[in-house]
N, C-alpha and C positions, 0 to 999 in steps of 0.2 A: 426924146419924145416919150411921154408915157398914153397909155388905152386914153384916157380922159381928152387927151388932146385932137382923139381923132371924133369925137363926140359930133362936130359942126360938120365934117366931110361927111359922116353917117347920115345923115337928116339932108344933106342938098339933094336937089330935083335931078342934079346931074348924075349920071351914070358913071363918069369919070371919076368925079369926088367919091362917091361911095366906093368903088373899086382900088381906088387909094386907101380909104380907109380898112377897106379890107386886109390888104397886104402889109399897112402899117401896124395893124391889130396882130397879125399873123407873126409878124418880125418879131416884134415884143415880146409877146410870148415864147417864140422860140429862141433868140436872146437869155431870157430869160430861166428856162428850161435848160439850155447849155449852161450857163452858171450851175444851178444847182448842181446838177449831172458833173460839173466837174470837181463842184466839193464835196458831192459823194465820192467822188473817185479821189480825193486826195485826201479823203477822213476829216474836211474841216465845216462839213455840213453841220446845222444846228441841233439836229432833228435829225430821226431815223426812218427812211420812208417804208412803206408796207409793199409798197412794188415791190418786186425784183430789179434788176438795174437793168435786163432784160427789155422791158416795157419802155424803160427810159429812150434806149440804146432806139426801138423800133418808131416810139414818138416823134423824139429828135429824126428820124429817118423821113417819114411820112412828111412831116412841116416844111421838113428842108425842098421835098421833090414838089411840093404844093408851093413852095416859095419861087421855086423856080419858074412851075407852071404861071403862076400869076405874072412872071416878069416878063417869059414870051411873050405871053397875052399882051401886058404892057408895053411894050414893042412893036407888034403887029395891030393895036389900036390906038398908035401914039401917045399914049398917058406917062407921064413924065412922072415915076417915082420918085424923083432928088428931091423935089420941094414939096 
């Protein structure tokens, strides 16, 4: 799943679907953020970042406990993240 895919769950009337979309947005980018993060850490990154790896380390940190939160949430209001 890429950001563009969750375009039509952002825009329903339901509170469900945008809640998905949420966490689906959120994934991705954190997904993707570990990537980088780990070819900065194994020297095969393209590009040199102006963070520190610092910032990285506490990003990745923060996404992951908000990813969590949403999944409780998604559990105690039935919203099914699989599909």
């Amino acid at each position: 799943m890429e950001l563009k895919d969750t375009i039509e769950l952002m825009k329903s009337a339901d509170y469900k679907d945008r809640f998905k979309a949420e966490y689906f947005q959120v994934k991705i980018r954190y997904d993707k953020l570990l990537v980088m993060y780990k070819k900065m850490c194994d020297g095969t990154l393209e590009f040199t970042p102006t963070c520190p790896k610092e910032f990285y380390i506490l990003q990745l940190e923060y996404m992951n406990r908000y990813l969590d939160i949403l999944k409780r949430r998604a559990k105690l209001e039935n919203i099914d993240l699989i599909s």
